[in-house]
MDTraj code that builds the backbone (N, CA, C; nanometers):
import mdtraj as md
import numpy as np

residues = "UNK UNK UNK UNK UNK UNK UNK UNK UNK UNK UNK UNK UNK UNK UNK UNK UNK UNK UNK UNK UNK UNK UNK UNK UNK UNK UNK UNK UNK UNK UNK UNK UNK UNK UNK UNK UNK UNK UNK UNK UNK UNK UNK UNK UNK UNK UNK UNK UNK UNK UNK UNK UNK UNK UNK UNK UNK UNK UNK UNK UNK UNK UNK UNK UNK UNK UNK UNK UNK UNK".split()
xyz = np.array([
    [11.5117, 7.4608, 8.7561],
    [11.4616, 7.4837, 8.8892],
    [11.5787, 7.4946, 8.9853],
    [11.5580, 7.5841, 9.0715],
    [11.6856, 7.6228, 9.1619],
    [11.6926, 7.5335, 9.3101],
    [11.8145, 7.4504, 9.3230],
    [11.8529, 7.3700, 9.4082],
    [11.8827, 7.4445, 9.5308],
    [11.8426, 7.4375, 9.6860],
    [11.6894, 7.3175, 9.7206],
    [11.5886, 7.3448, 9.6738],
    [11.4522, 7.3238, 9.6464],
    [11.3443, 7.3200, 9.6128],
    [11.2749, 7.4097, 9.7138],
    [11.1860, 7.4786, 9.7125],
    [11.1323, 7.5352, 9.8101],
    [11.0540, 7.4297, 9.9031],
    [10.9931, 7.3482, 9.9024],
    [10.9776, 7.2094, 9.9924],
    [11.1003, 7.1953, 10.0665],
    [11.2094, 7.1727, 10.0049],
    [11.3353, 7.1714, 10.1063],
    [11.3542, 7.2688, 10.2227],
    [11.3189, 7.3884, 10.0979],
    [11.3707, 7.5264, 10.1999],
    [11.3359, 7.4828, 10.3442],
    [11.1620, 7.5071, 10.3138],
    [11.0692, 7.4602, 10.4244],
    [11.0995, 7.4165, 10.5475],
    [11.1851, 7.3005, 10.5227],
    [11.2824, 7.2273, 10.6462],
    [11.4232, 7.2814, 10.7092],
    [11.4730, 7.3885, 10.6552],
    [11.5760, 7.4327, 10.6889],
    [11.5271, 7.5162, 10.8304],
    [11.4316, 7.5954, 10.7622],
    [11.3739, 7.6915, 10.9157],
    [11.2655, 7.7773, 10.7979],
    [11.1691, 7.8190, 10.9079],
    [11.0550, 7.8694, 10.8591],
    [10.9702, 7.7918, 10.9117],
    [10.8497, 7.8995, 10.9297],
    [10.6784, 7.7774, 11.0044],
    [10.6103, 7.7935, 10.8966],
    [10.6357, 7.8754, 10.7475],
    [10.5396, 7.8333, 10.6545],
    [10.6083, 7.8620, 10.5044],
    [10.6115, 7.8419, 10.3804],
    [10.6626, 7.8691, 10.2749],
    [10.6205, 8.0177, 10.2576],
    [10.5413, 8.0758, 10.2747],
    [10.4893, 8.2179, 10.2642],
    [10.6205, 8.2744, 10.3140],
    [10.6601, 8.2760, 10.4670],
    [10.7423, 8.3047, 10.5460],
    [10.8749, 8.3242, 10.4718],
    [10.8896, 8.1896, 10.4519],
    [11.0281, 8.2183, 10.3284],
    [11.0137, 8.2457, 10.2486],
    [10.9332, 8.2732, 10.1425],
    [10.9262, 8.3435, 10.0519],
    [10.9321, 8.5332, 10.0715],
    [10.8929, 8.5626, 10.1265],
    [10.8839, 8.6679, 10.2508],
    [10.9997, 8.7107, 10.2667],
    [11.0624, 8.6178, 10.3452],
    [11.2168, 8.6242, 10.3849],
    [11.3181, 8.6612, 10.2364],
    [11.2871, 8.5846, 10.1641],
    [11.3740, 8.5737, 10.1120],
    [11.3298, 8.7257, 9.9752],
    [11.2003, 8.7400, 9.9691],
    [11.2071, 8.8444, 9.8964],
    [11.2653, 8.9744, 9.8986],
    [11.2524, 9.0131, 10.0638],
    [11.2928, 9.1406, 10.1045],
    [11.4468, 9.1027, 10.1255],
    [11.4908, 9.0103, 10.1561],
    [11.6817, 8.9976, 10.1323],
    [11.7186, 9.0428, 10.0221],
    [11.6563, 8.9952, 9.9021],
    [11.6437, 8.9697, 9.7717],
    [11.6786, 9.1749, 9.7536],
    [11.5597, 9.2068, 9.7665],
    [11.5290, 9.3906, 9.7478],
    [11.6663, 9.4678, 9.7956],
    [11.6959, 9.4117, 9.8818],
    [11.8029, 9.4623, 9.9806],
    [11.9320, 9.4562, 9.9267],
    [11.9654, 9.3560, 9.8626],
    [12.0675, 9.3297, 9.7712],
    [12.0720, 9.4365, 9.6507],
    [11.9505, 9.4400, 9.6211],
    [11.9597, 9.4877, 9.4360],
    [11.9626, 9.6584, 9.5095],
    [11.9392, 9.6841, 9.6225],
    [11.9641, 9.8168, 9.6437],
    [12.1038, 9.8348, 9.7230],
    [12.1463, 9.7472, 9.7054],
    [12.3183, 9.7710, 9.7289],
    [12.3772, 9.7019, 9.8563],
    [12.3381, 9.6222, 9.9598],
    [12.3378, 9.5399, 10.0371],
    [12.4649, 9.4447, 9.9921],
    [12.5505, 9.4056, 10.0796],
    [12.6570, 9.3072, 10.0260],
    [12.6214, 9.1779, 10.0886],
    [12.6519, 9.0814, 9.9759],
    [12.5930, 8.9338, 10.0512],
    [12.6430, 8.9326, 10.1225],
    [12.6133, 8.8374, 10.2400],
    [12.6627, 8.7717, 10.3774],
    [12.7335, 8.6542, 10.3758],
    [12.7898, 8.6122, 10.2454],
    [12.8118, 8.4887, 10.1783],
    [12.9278, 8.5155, 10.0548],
    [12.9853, 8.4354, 10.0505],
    [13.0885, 8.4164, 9.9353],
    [12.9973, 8.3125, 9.8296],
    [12.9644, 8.3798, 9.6654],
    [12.8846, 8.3126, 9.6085],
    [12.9679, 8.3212, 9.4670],
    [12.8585, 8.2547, 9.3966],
    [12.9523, 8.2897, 9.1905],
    [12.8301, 8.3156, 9.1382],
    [12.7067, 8.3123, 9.2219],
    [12.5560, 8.3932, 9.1833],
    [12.5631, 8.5301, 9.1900],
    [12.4952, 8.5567, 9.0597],
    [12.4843, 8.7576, 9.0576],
    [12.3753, 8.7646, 9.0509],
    [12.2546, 8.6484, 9.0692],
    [12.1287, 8.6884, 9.1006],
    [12.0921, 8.6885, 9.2403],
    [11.9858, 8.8090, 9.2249],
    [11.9842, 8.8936, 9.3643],
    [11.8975, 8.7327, 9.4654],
    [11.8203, 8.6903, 9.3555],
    [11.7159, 8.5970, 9.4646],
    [11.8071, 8.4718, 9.4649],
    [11.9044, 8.4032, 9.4223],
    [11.9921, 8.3126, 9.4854],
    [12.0797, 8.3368, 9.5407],
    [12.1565, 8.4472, 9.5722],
    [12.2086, 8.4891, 9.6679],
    [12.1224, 8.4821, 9.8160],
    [11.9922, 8.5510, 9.8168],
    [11.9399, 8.5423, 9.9118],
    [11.8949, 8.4016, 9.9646],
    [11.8924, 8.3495, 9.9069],
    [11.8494, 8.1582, 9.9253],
    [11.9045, 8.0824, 9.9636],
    [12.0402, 8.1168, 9.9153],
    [12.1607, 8.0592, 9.9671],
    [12.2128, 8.1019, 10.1024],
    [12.1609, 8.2193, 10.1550],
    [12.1969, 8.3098, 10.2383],
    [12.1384, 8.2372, 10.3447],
    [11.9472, 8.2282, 10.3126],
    [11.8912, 8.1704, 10.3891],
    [11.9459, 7.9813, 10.4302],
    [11.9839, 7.9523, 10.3007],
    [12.0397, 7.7853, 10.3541],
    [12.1534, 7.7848, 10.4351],
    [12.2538, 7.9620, 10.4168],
    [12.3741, 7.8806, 10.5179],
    [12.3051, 7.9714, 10.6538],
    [12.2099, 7.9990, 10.6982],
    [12.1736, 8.0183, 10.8350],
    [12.2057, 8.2037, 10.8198],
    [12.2717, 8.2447, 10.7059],
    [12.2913, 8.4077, 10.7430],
    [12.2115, 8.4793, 10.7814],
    [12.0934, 8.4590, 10.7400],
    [11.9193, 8.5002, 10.7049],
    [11.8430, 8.4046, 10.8324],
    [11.7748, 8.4968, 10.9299],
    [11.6933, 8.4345, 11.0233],
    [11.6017, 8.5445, 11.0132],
    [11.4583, 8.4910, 11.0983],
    [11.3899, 8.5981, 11.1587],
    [11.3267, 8.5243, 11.2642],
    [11.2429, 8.6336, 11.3007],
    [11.1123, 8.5341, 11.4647],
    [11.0067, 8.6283, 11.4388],
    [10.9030, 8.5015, 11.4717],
    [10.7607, 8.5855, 11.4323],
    [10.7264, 8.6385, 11.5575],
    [10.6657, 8.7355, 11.5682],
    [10.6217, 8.8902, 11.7155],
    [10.5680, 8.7870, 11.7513],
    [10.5352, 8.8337, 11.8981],
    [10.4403, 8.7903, 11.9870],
    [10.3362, 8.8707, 11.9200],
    [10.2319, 8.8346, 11.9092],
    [10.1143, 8.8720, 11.8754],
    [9.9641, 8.8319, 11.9677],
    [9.9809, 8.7547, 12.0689],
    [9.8662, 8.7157, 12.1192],
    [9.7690, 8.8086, 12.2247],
    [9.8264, 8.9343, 12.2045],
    [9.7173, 9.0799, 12.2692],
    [9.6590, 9.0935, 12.1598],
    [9.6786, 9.0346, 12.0074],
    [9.5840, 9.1138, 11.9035],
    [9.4551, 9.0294, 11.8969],
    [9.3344, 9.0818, 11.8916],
    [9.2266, 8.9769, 11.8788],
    [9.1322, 8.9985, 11.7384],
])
top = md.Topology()
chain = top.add_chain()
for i, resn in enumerate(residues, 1):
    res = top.add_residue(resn, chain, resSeq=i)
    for name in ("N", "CA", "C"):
        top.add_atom(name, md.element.get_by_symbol(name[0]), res)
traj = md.Trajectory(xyz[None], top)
């Protein structure tokens, strides 16, 4: 199992595990289509690179305003 745990992730930033998972999938895509990490790593997998990306803060997002949609 890959260190932090996604429970951990959780607490780093994100309002739901979906979110990071989310996050971290499309980093993930982005990489394997030629994207250079944002990070100095010794991982050549595309989804711990991105995880790691997300733990050192490289990786953010913000959820839209959405409250005109009903």
């Amino acid at each position: 199992m890959y260190r932090p745990s996604i429970n951990e992730l959780s607490n780093i930033g994100g309002d739901s595990r979906y979110t990071l998972v989310m996050l971290a999938a499309k980093r993930s895509r982005e990489i394997v289509d030629g994207a250079e990490p944002l990070i100095e790593t010794e991982s050549s997998k595309p989804v711990s690179i991105a995880i790691e990306e997300i733990v050192e803060g490289k990786i953010t997002y913000h959820r839209p305003d959405i409250r005109g949609i009903k």
